[in-house]
DSSP file (Angstrom, degrees, kcal/mol; ACC not computed):
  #  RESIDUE AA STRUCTURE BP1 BP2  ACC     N-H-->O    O-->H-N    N-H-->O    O-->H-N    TCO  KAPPA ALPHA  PHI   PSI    X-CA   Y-CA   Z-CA
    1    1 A X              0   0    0      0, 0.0     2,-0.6     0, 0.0     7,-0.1   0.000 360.0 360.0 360.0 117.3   84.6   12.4   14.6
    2    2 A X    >>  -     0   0    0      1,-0.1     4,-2.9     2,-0.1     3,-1.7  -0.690 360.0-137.2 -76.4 125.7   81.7   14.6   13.8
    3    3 A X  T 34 S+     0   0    0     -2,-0.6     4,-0.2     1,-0.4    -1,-0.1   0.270  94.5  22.0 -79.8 -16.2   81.9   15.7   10.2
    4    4 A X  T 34 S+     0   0    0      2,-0.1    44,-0.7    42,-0.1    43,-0.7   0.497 125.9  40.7-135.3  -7.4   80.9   19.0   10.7
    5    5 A X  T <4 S+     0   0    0     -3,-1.7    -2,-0.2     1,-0.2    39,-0.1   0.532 134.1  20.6-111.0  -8.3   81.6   20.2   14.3
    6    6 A X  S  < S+     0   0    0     -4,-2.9     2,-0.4     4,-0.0    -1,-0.2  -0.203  75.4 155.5-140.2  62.7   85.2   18.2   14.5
    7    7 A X    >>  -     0   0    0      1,-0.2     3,-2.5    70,-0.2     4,-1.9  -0.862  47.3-131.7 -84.2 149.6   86.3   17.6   10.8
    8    8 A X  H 3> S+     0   0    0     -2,-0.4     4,-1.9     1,-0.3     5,-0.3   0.922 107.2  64.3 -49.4 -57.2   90.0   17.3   11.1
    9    9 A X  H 34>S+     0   0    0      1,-0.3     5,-3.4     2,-0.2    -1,-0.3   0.689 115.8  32.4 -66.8  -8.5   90.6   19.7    8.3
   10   10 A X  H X45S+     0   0    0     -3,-2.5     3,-2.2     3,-0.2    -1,-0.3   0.818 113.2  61.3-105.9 -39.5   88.8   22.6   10.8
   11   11 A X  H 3<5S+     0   0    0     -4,-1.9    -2,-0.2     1,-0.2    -3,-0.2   0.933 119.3  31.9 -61.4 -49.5   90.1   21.0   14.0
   12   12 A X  T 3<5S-     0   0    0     -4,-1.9    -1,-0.2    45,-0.1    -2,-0.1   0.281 105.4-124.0 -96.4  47.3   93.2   21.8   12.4
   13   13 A X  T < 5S+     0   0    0     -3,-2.2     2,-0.3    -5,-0.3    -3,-0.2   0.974  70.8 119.8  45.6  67.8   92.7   25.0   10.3
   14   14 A X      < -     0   0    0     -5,-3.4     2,-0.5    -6,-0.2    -1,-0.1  -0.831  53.6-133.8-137.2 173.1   93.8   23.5    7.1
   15   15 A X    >   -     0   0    0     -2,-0.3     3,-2.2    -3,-0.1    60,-0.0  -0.871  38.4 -88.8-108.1 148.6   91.9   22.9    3.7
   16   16 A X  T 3  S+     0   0    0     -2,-0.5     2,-0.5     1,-0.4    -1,-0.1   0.924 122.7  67.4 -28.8 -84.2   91.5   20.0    1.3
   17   17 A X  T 3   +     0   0    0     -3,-0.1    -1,-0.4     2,-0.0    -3,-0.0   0.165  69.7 123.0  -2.5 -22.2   94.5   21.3   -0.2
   18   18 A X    <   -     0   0    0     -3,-2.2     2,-0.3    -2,-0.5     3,-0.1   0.217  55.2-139.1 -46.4 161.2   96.8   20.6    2.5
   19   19 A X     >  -     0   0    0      1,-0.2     4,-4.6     0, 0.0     5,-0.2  -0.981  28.5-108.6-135.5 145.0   99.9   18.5    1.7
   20   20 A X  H  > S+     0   0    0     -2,-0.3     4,-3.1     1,-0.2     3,-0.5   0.930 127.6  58.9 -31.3 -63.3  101.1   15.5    4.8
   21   21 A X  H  > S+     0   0    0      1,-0.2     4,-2.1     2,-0.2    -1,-0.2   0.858 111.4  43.8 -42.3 -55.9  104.3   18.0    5.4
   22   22 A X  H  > S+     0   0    0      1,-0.2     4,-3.3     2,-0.2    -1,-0.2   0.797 114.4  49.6 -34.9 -50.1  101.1   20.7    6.3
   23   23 A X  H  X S+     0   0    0     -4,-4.6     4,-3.0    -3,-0.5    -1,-0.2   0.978 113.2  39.2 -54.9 -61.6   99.4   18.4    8.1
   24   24 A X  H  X S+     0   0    0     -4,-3.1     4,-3.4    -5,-0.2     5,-0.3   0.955 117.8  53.2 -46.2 -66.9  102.1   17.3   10.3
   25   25 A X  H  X S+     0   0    0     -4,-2.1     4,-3.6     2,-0.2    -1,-0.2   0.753 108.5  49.9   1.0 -79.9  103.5   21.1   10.6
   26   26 A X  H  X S+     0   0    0     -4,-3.3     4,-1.4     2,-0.2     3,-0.4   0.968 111.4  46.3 -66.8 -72.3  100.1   22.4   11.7
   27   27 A X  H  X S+     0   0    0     -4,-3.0     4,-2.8     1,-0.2     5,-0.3   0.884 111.2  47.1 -43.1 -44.6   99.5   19.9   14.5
   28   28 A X  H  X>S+     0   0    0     -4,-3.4     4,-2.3     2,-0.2     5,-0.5   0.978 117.6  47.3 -65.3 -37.2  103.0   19.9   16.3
   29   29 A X  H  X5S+     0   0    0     -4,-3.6     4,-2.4    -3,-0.4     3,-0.3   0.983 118.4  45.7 -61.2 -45.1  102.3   24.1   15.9
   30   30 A X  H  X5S+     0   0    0     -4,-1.4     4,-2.7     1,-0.3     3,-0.3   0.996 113.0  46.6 -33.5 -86.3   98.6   23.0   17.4
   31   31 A X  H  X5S+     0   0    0     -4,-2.8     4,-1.2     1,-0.3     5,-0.3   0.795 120.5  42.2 -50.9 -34.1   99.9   20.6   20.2
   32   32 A X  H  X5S+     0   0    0     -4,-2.3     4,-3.2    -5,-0.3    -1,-0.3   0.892 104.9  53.4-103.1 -25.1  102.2   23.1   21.1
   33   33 A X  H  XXS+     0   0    0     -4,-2.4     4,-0.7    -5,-0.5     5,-0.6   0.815 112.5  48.4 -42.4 -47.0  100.7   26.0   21.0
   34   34 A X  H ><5S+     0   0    0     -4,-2.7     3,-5.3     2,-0.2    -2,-0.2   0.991 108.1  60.8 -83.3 -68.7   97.8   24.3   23.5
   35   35 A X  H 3<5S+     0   0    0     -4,-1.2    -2,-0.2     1,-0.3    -3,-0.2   0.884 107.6  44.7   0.7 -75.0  101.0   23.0   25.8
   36   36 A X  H 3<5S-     0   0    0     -4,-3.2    -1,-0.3    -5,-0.3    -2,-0.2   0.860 118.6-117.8 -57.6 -22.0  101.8   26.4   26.3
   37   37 A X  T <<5 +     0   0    0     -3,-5.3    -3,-0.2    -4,-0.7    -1,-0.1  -0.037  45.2 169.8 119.5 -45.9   97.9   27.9   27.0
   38   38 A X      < -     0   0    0     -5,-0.6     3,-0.4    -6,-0.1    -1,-0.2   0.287  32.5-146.9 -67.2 121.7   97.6   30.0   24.2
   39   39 A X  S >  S+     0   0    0      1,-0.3     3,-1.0     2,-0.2     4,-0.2   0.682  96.5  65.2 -51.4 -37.4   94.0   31.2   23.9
   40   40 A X  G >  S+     0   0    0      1,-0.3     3,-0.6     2,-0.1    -1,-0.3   0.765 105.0  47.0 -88.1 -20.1   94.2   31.3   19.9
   41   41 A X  G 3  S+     0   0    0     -3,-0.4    -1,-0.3    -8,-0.2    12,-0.2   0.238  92.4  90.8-106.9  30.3   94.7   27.3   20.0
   42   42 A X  G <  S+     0   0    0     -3,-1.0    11,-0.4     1,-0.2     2,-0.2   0.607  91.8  12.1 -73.5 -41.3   92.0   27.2   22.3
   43   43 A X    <   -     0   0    0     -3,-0.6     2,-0.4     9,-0.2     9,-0.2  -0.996  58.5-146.1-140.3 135.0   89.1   26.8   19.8
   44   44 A X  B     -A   51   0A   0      7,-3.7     7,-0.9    -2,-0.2   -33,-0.1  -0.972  18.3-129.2-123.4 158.2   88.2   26.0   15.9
   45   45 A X        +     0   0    0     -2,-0.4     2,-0.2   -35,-0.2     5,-0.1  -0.462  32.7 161.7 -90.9 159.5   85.5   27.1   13.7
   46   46 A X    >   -     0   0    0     -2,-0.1    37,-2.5    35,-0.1     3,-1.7  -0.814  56.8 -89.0-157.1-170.9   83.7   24.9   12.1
   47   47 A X  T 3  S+     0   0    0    -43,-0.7   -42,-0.1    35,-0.4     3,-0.1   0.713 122.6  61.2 -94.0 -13.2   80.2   25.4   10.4
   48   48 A X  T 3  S-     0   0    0    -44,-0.7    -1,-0.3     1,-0.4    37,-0.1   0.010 122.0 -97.0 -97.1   6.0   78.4   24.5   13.7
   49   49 A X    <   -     0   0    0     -3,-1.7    -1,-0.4    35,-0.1    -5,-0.1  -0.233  69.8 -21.3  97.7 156.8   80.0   27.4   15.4
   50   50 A X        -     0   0    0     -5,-0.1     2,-0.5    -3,-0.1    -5,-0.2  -0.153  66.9-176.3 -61.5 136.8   83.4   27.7   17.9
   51   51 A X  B     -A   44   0A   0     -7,-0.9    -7,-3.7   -40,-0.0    -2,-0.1  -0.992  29.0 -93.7-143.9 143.6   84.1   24.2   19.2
   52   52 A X        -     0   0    0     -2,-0.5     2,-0.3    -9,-0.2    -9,-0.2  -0.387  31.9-148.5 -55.2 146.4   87.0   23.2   21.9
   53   53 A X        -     0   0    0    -11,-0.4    -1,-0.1   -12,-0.2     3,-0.1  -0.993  20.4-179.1 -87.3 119.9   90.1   22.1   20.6
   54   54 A X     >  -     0   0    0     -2,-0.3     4,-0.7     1,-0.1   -20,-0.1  -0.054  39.1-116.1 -96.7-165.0   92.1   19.6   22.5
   55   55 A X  H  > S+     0   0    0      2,-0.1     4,-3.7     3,-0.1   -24,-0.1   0.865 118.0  57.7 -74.3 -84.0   95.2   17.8   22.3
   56   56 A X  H  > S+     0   0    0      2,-0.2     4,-2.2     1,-0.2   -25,-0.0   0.794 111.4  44.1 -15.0 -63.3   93.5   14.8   22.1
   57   57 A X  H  > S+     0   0    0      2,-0.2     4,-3.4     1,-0.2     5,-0.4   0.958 102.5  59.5 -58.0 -63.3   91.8   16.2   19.1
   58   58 A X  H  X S+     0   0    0     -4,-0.7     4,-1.7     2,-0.2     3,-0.4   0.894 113.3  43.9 -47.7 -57.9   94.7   17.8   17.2
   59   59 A X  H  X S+     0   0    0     -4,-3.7     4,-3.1     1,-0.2     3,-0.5   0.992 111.0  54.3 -77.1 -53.5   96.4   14.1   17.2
   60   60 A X  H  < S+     0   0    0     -4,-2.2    -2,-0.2     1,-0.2    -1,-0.2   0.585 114.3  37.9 -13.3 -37.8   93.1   12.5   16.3
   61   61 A X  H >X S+     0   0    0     -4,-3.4     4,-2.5    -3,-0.4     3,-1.8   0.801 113.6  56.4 -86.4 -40.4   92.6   14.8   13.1
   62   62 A X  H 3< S+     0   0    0     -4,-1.7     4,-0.4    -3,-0.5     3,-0.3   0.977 114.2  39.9 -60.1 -52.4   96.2   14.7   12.3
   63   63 A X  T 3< S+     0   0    0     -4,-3.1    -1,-0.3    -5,-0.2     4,-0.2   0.390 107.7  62.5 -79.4   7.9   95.9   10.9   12.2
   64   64 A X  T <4 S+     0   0    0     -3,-1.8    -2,-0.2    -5,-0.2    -1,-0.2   0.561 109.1  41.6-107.8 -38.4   92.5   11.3   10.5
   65   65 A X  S  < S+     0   0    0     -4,-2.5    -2,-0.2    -3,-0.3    -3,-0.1   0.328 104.5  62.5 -66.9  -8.3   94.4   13.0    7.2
   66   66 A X  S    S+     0   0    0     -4,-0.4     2,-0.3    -5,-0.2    -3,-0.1   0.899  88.1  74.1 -89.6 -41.7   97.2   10.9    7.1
   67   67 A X  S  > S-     0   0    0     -4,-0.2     4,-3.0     1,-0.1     5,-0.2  -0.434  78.5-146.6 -59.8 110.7   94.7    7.4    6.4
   68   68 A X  H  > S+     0   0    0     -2,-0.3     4,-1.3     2,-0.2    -1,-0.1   0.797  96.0  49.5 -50.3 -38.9   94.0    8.3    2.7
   69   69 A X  H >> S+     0   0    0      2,-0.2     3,-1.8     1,-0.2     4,-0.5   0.968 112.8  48.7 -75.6 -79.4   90.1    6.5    3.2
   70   70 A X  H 3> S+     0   0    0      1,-0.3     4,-1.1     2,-0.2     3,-0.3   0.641 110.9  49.9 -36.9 -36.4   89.6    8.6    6.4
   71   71 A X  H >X S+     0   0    0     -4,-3.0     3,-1.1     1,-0.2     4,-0.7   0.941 108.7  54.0 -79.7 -44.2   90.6   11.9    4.8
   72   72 A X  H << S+     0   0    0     -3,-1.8     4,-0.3    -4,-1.3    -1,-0.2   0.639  98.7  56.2  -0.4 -50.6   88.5   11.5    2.0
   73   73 A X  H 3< S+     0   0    0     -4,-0.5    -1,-0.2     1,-0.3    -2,-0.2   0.710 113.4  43.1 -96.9  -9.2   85.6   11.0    3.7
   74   74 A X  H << S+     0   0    0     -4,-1.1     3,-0.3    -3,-1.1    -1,-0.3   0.451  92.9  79.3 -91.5   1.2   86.1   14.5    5.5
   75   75 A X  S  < S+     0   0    0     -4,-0.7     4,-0.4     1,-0.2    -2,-0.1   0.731  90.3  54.6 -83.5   4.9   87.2   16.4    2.5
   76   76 A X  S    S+     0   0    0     -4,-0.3     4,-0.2    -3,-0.2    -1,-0.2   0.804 112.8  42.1 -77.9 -28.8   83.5   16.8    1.2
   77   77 A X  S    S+     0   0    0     -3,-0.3   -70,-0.2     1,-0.2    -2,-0.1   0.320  98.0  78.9-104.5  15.3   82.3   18.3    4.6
   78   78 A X  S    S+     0   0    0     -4,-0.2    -1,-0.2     1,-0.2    -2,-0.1   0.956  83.0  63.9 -75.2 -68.0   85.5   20.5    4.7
   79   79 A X  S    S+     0   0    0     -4,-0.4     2,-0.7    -3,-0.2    -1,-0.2   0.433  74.3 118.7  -9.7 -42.1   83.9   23.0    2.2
   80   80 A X  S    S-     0   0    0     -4,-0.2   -33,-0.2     1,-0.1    13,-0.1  -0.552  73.3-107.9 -65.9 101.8   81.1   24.1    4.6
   81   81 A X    >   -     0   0    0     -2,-0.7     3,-2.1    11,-0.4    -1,-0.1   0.493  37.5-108.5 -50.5 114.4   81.1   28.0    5.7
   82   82 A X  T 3  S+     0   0    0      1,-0.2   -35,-0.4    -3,-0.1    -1,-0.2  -0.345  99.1  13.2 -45.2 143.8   82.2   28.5    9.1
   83   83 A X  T 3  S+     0   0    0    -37,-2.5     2,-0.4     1,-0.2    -1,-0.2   0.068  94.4 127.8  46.5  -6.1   79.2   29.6   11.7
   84   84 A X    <   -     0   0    0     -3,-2.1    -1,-0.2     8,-0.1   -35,-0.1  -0.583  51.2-145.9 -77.8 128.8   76.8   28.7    9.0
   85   85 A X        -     0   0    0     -2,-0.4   -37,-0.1   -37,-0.1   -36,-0.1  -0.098  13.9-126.6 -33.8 157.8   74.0   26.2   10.5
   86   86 A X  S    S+     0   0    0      1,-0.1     5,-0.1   -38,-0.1    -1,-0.1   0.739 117.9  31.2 -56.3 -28.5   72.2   23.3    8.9
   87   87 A X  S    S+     0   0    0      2,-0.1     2,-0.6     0, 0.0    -1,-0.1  -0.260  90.5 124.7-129.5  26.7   68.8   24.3    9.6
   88   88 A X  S >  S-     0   0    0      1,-0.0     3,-0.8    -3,-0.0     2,-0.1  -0.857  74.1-117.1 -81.4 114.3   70.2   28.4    9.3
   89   89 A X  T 3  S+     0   0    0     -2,-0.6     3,-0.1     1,-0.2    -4,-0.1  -0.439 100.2  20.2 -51.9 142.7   67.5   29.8    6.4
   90   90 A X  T 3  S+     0   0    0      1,-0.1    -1,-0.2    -2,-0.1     2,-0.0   0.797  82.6 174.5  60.4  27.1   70.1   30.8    3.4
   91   91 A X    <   -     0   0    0     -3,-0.8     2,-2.4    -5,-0.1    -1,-0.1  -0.372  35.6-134.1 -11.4 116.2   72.8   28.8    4.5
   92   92 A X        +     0   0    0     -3,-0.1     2,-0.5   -11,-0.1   -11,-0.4  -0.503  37.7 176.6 -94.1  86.7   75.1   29.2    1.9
   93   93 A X        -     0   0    0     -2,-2.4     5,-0.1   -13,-0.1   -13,-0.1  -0.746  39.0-104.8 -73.8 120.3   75.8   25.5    1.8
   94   94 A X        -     0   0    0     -2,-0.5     4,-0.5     1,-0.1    -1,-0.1   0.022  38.2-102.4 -34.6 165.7   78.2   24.6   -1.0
   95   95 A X  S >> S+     0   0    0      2,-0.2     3,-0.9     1,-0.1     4,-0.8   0.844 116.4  61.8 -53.3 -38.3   76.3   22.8   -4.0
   96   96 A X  H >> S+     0   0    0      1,-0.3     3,-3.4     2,-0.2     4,-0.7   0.964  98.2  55.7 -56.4 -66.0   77.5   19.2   -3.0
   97   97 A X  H 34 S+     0   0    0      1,-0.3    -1,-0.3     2,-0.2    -2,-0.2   0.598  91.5  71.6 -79.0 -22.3   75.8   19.4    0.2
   98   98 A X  H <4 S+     0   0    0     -3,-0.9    -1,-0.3    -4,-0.5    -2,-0.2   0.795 102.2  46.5 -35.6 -39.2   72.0   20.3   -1.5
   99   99 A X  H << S+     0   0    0     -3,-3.4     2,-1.4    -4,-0.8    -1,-0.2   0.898  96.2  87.0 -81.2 -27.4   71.8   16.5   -2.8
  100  100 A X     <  +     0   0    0     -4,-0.7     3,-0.4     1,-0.2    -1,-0.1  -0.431  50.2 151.8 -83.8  85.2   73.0   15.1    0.9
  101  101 A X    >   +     0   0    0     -2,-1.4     3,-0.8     1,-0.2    -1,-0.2   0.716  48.6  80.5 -52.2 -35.5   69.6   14.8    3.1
  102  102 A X  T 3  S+     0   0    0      1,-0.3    -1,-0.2     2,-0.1    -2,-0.1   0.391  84.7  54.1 -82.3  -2.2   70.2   12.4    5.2
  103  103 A X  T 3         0   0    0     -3,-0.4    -1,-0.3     1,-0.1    -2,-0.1   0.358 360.0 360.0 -94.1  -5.2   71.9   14.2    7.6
  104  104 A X    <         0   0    0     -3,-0.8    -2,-0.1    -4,-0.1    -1,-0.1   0.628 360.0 360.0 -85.7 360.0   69.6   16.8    8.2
């Protein structure tokens, strides 16, 4: 999962904040929502711009927040402004992400 166009916490519209009961919640509303069609479960934002949501995905993130390591290691890149670029001049990139180079 890429860390900024599929972190689980955007593939399922949730924050850092989220609690397991949330998690779970919001994916079966996800998965079923997409089951049915519905255009609004279609897509999530993420800082990279509107990116597909699948099925596929929605269990993949869900099961990417439940593993305490794995959720961790997306809750830094959760924080980053939806539609903003990397390489967008003014980005308002949280502070954390100013020290992180190496992805750029």
């Amino acid at each position: 999962m890429d860390p900024l166009a599929d972190n689980p916490f955007f593939v399922l519209d949730l924050t850092p904040a989220c609690t397991a009961i949330e998690v779970e919640r919001q994916a079966a509303k996800l998965l079923a929502m997409l089951e049915l069609g519905l255009a609004a479960a279609g897509t999530h934002a993420s800082p990279l711009g509107r990116r597909p949501r699948t099925p596929e995905k929605v269990r993949e993130a869900a099961a990417a927040l439940r593993d305490p390591a794995r959720r961790a290691a997306f809750e830094p890149w959760a924080t980053a402004p939806a539609g903003a670029a990397p390489s967008a001049p003014g980005a308002p990139w949280p502070e954390a992400f100013a020290a992180l180079t190496w992805w750029r």
